[in-house]
C-alpha positions as CSV (number, residue, x, y, z in Angstrom):
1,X,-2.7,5.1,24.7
2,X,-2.0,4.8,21.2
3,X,0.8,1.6,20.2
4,X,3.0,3.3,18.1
5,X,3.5,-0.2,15.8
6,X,-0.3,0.2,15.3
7,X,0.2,3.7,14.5
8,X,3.2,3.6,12.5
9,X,1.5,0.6,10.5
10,X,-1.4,2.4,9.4
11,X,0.5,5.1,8.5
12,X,2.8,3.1,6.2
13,X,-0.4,1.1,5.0
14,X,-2.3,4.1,4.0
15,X,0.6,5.1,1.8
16,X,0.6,2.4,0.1
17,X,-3.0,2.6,-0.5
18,X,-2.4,6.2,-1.6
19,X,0.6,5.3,-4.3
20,X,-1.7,2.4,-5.8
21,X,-4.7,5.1,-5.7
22,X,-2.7,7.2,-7.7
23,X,-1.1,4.3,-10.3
24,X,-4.2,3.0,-10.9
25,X,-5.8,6.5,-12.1
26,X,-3.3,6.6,-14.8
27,X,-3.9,6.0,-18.6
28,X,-1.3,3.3,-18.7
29,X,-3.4,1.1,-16.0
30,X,-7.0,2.1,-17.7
31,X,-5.8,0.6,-20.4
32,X,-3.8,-2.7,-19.5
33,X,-5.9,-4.7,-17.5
34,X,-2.6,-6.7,-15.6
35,X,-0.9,-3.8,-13.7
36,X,-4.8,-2.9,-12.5
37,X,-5.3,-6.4,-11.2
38,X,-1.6,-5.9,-9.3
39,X,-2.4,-2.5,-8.0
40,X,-6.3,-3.5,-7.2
41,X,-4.7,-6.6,-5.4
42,X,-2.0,-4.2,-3.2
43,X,-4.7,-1.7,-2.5
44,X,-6.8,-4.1,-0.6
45,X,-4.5,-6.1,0.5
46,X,-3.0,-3.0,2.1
47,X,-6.1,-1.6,3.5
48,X,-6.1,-4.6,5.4
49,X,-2.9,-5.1,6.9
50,X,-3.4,-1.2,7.8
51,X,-6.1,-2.2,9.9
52,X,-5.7,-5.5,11.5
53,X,-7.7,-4.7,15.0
54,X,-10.3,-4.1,12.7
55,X,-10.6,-7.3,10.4
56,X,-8.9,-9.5,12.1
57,X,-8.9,-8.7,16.0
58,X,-5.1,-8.6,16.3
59,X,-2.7,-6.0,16.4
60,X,0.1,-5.6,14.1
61,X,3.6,-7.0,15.0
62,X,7.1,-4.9,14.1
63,X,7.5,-7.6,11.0
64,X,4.2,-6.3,9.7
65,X,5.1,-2.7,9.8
66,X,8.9,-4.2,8.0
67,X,7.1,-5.9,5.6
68,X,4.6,-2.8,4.7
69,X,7.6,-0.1,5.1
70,X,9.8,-2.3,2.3
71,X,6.5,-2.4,0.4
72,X,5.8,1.7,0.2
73,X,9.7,2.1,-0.3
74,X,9.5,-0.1,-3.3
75,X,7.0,1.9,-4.6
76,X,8.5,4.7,-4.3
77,X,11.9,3.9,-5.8
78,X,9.9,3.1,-8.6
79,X,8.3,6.6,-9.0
80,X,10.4,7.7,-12.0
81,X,9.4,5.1,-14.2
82,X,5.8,5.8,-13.4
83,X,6.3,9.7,-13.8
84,X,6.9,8.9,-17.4
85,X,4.0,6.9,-17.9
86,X,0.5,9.2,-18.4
């Protein structure tokens, strides 16, 4: 059976890899080479912590899946200012 923290993790990690997908596609990050490095940096870093039975032969703990759920609802507080950006 499936552990729901695993699955709840990858879930929440994938988001995050989704959101940064999606920042770094814009014109404001094609042209400003910091906010790519940030978004590049939480894109792997969260395609790793998605899969942590994968890369690191552990499973993910409930702080994990804390940290990662603060994470994607940061970045999605801060959707309005990045709506404005193109």
């Amino acid at each position: 059976m499936v552990d729901t923290v695993a699955a709840m993790n990858l879930i929440v990690c994938m988001g995050i890899v989704w959101t940064s997908i999606c920042r770094l596609r814009t014109d404001f990050c094609r042209l400003n080479l910091l906010p790519r490095f940030k978004y590049t940096l939480l894109l792997t870093g969260s395609l790793i912590a998605g899969l942590p039975n994968v890369v690191f032969g552990e499973e993910p703990s409930k702080s994990s899946l804390v940290l990662s759920s603060s994470i994607l609802i940061y970045l999605f507080t801060d959707i309005l200012t990045w709506r404005n950006r193109k």
